[in-house]
C-alpha positions in Angstrom: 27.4 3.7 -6.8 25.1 6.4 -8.2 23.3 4.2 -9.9 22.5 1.6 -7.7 19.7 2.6 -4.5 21.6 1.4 -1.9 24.5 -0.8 -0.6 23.5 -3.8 1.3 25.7 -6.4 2.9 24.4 -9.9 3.1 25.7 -12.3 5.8 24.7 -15.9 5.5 27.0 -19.2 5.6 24.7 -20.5 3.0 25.8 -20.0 -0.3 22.5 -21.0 -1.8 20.8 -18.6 0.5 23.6 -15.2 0.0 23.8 -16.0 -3.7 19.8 -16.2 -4.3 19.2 -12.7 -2.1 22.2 -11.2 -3.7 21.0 -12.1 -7.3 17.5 -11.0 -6.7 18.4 -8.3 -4.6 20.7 -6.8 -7.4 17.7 -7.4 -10.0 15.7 -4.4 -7.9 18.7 -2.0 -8.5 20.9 -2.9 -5.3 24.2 -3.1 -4.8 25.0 -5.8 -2.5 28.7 -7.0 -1.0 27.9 -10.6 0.9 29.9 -12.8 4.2 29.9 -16.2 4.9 30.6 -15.5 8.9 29.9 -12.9 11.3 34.2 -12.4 11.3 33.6 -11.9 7.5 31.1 -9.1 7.5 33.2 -7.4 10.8 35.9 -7.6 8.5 34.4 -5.6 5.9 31.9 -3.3 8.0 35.4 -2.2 9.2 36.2 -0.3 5.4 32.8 -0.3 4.0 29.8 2.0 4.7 27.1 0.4 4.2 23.2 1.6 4.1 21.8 -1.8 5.3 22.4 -5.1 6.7 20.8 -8.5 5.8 22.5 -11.1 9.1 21.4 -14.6 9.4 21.1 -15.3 13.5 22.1 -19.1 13.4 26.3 -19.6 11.8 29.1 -21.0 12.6 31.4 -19.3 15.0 30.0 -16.0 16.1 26.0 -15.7 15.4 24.2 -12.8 14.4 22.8 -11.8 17.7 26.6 -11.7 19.3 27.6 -9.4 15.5 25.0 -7.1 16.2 25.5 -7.1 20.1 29.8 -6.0 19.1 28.9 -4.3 16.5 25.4 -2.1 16.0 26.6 1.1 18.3 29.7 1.5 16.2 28.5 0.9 13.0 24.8 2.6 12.8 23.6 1.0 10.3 20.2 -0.7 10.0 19.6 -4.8 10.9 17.0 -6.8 9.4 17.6 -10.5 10.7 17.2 -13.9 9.3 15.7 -15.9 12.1 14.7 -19.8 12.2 10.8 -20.2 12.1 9.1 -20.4 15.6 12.0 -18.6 17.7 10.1 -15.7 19.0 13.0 -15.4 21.8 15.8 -15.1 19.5 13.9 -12.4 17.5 13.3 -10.3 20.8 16.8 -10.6 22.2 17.9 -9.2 18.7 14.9 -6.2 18.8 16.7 -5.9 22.6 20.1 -5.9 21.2 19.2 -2.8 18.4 18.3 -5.0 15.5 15.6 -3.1 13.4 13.8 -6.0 11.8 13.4 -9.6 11.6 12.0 -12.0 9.1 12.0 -15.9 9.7 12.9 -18.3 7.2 12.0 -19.9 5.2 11.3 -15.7 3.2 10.2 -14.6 0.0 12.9 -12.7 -1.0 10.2 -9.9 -2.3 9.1 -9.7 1.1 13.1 -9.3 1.8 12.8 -6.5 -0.4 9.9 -4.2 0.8 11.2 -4.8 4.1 14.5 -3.3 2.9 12.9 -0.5 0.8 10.9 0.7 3.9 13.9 0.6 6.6 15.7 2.8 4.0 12.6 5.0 3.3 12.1 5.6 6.7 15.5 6.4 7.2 15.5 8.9 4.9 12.5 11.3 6.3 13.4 14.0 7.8 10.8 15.8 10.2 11.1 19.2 11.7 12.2 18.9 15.3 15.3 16.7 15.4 16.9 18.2 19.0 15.1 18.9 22.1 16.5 20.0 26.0 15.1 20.0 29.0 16.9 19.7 32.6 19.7 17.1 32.4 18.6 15.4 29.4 18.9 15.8 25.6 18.0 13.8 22.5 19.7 14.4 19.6 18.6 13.0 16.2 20.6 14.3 14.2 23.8 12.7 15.8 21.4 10.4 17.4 22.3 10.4 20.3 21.0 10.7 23.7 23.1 12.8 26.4 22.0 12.4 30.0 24.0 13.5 33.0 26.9 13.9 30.9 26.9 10.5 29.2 26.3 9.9 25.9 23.9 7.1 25.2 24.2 5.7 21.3 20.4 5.3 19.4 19.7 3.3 16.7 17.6 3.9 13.5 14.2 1.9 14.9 14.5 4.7 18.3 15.2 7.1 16.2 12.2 6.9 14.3 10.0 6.7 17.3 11.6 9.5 18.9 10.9 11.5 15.9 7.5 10.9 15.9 7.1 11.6 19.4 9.2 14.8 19.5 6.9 16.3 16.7 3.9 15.2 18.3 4.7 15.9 22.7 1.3 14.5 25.1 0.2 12.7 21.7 -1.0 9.0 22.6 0.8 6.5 20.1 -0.9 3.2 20.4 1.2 0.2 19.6 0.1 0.1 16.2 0.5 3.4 14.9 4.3 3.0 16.5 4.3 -0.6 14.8 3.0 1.1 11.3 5.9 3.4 11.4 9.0 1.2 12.7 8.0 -1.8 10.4 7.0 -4.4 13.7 3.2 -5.8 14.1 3.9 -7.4 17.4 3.4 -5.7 20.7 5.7 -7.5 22.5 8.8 -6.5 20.5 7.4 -2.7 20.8 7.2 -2.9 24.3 11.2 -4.1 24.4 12.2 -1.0 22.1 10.0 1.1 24.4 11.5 -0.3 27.8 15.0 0.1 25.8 14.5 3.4 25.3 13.3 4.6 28.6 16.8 2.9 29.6 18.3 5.8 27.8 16.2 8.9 28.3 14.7 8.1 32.5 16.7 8.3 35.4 14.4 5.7 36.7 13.1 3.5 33.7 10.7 1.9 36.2 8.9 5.3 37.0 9.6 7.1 33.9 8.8 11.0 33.8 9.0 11.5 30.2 8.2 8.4 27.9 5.2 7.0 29.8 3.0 4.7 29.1 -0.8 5.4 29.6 -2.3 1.9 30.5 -4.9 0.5 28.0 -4.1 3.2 25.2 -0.2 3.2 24.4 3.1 5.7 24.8 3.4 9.2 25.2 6.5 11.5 25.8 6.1 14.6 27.6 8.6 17.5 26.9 8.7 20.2 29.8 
């Protein structure tokens, strides 16, 4: 394992798709296990720890958006998802479900790859402030986790990197770019869904929220007490 960069499972009932990401994936130094079905890649998500998933949407049996749905709070491990051209709402109810990416086929499997090597690079920052406390709520990134009122609310990698930003950076405006720059997303709409995910999570009342707020015409802010 030391010598490959990371361990990526590929989940596609093609075989010409699987076998042509796998072969070109493992040409950039990558060491990739593949699955035919959703069942396939539970199966082996069950022994395997792996750094990052590639998971077609549309297969036989269970899809990718009911995988991901089962399986993304257990498993913590990054989602980029093969979607069908044109199916915006399939690649929002996966963004809503804790996916971390998308990319519509037909790809380029080097655009496959950048998109892989930036999930995994920003994965691997590590900024200064990874716990903060105030009142009944706290956010920890290290466990990534959010505990409020005693309950302990699972985040994935894409709210973890926004949260990281924002807890180094408290009353900072981040307009929807700068937070699609950093999570890998140039649509608005599918930053607004992470946002309104998160504020699930951290607000008692997601519909007035006290600390991730958005300020109307400019973008998100989180204010720590």
């Amino acid at each position: 394992m030391e010598n490959f960069k990371a361990h990526i499972l590929v989940v596609d009932d093609d075989d010409g798709i699987r076998n042509l990401v796998k072969e070109y994936l493992n040409q950039h130094e990558f060491l990739v296990t593949t699955a035919n079905s959703a069942e396939d890649a539970f199966d082996k998500v069950k022994i395997i720890k792996f750094d990052l998933i590639v998971l077609d949407i549309m297969m036989p049996g269970k899809s990718g958006l009911e995988f991901t749905k089962e399986n993304k709070n257990q498993i913590n491990t990054p989602i980029i998802l093969l979607t069908a051209k044109g199916e915006a709402s399939e690649r929002v109810e996966g963004l809503e479900l804790g996916a971390d990416d998308y990319l519509p086929k037909p790809f380029e499997p080097k655009e496959l790859v950048l998109r892989i090597k930036n999930i995994l690079n920003k994965t691997n920052i590590n900024n200064t402030k990874k716990i903060i406390e105030f009142k009944n709520l706290k956010i920890d990134l290290n466990k990534m986790f959010i505990y409020r009122n005693n309950k302990n609310l699972k985040i994935n990698n894409t709210e973890k990197k926004i949260l990281e930003k924002m807890i180094n950076s408290p009353g900072k405006i981040f307009k929807r770019h700068e937070i699609g720059k950093f999570i890998n997303l140039e649509k608005e709409r599918s930053i607004d869904v992470i946002i309104t995910r998160l504020r699930k999570k951290i607000e008692e009342n997601p519909k007035s929220p006290k600390y991730l707020q958005t300020i109307r015409g400019e973008g998100y802010v989180l204010w720590i007490e």
